[in-house]
PLY file of the C-alpha trace (Angstrom):
ply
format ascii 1.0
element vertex 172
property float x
property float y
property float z
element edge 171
property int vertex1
property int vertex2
end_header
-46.80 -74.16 14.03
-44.02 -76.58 14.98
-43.75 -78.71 11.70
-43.89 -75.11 9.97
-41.40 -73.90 11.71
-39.15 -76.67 11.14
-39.32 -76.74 7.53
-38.59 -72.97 7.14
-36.18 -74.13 9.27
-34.16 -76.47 6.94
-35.29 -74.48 3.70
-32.72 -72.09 5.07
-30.26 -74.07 6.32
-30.47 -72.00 10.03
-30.26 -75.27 12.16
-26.40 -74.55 12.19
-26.91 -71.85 15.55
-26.91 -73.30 19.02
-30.04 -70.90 19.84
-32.89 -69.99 18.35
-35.51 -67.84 19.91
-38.08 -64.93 18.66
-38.10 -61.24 19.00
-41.36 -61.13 21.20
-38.78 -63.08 24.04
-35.51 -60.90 23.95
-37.80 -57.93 23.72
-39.74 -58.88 27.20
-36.27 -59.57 29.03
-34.61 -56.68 27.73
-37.80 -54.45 29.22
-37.86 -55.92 31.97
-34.23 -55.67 32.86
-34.46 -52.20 31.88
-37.20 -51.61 34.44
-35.11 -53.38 37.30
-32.13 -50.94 36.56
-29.67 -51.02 38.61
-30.78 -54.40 40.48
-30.27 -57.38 38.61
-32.83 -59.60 37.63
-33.37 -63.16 37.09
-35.50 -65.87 35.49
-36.40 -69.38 33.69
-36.11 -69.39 29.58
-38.66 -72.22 28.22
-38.64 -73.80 24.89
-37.91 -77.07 23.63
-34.46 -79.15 22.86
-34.78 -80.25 18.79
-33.25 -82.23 16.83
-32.41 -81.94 12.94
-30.16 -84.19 11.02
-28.22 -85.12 14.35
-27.46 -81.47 14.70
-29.58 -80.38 18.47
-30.19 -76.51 18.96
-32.34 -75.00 21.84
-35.66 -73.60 20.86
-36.61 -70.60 23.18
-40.10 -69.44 22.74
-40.86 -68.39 26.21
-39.35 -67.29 29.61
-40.88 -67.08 32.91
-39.36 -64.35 35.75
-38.43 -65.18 38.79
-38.60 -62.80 41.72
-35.56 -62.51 43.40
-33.22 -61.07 46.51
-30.72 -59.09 45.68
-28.71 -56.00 44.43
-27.00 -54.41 41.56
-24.09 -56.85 41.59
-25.91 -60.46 42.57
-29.28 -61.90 42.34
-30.26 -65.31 44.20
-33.81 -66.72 43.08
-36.53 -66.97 46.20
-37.85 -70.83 47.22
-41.24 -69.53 46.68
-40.84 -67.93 43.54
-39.23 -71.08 41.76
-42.12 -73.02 42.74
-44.18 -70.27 41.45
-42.48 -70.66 38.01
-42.69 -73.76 37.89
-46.58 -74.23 38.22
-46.56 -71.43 35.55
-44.91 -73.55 33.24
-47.02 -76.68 33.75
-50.23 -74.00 33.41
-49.02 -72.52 30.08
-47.87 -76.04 28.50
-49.02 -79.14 29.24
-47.45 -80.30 26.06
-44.67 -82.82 27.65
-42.14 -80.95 25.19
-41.56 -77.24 26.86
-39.50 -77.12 29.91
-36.91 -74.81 31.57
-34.25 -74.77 28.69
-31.87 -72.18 30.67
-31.91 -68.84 32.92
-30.89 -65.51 32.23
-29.75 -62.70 34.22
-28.61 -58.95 34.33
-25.40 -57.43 34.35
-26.30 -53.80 34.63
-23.47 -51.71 32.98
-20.80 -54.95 33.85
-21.27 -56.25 30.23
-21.72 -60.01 29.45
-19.69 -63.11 31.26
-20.95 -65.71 33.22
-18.77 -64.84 36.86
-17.37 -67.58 38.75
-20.90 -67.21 40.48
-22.77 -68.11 37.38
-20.37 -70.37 36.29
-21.23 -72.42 39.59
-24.79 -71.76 39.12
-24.94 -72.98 35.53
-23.39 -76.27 36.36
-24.97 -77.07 39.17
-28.57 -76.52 38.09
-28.57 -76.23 34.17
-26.24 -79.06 33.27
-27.55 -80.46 30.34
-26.78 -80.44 26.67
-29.66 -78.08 25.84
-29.52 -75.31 29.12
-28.38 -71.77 27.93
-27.68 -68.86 30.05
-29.02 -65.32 28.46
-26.96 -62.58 30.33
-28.55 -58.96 29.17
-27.24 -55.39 29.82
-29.69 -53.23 29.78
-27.53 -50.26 30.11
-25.24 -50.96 27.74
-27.96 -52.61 25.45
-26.23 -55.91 25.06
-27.08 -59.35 25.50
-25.93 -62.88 24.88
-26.09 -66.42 25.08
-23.79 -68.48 26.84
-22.60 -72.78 27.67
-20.19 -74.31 29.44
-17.54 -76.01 27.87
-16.38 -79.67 28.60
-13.99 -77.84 30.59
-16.35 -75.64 32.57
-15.19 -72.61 30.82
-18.01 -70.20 29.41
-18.38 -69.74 25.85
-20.80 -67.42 23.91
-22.59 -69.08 21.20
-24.46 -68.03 18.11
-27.76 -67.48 17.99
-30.48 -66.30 15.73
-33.94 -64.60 16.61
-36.73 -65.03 14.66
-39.73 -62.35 13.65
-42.59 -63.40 14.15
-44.75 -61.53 11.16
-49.09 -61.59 11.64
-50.57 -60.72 8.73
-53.76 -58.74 7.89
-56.12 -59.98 5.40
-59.26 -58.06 4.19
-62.27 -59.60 4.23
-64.03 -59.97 0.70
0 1
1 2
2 3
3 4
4 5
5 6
6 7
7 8
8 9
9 10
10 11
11 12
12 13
13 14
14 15
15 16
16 17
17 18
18 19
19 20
20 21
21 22
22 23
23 24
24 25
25 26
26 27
27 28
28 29
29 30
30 31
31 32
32 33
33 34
34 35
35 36
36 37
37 38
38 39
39 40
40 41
41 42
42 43
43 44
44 45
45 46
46 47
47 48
48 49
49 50
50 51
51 52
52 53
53 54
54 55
55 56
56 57
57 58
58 59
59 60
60 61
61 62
62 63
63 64
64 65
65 66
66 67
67 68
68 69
69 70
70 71
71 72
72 73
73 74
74 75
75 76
76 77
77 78
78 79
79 80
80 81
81 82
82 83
83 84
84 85
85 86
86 87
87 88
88 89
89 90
90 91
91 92
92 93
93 94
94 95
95 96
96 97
97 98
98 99
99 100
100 101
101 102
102 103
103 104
104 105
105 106
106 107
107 108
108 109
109 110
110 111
111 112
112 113
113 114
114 115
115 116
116 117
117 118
118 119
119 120
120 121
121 122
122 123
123 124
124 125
125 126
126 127
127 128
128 129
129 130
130 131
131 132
132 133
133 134
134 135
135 136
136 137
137 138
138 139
139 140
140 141
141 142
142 143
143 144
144 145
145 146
146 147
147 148
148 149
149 150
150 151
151 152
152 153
153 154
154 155
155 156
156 157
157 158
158 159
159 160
160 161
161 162
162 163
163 164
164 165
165 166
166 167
167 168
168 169
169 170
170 171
């Protein structure tokens, strides 16, 4: 699936966006922030940092939620739950290339930014090259992917969601 992947990849010259992840993954954070409305919710994204003709994107085939305290303005991740999402990952992949690529969150009708909250957040525990930070409102049906400069200042960047397409055949 991987080398596949990567060929259609290059065929169409889509390496140039910072993210790439599928519909099935956008679809299950969007529903569940929708079902969480008006609390926020929070969680791990999972994937894989590649590499194509010196130009690195994140990969984001996955994402694991993580039960957390809060309301509709701030969510903070429980001890027990991280640890929780963590053994998930090393159940679902033992593959030495999927880990914790970023987090995302909900804004509930407050749009998307990374507050000075997240901003903290995201350098303190998702500071390398390949961490992302998915912020989704579900009320306003809006999501989007987000870094931190050199600086430390947010910046949305592009990204492109794949389909994944199953076809049928008929047996003969």
């Amino acid at each position: 699936m991987e080398s596949l992947w990567l060929e259609v990849l290059v065929n169409l010259k889509w390496h140039k966006y910072h993210v790439h992840t599928f519909d099935y993954v956008i679809e299950g954070i969007i529903e569940e922030c929708k079902n969480n409305i008006p609390r926020e919710v929070i969680g791990f994204l999972v994937g894989m940092y590649c590499r194509w003709q010196n130009e690195y994107f994140t990969l984001i085939d996955d994402y694991i939620p993580v039960r957390g305290t809060g309301d509709q303005y701030h969510v903070v991740m429980d001890v027990d739950a991280v640890a929780n999402a963590i053994r998930t990952l090393s159940k679902r992949y033992n593959d030495a290339k999927h880990l914790i690529v970023g987090w995302y969150h909900s804004h509930p009708g407050y749009g998307l930014f990374l507050s000075d909250i997240d901003i903290i957040s995201h350098s303190t525990f998702f500071n390398q090259p390949y961490h992302v930070a998915l912020v989704v409102d579900p009320l306003k049906k809006e999501y989007g992917f987000f870094k931190l400069s050199i600086n430390g200042k947010p910046i949305r960047v592009s990204h492109v969601i794949w389909r994944r397409v199953h076809e049928e055949y008929e047996e003969t």
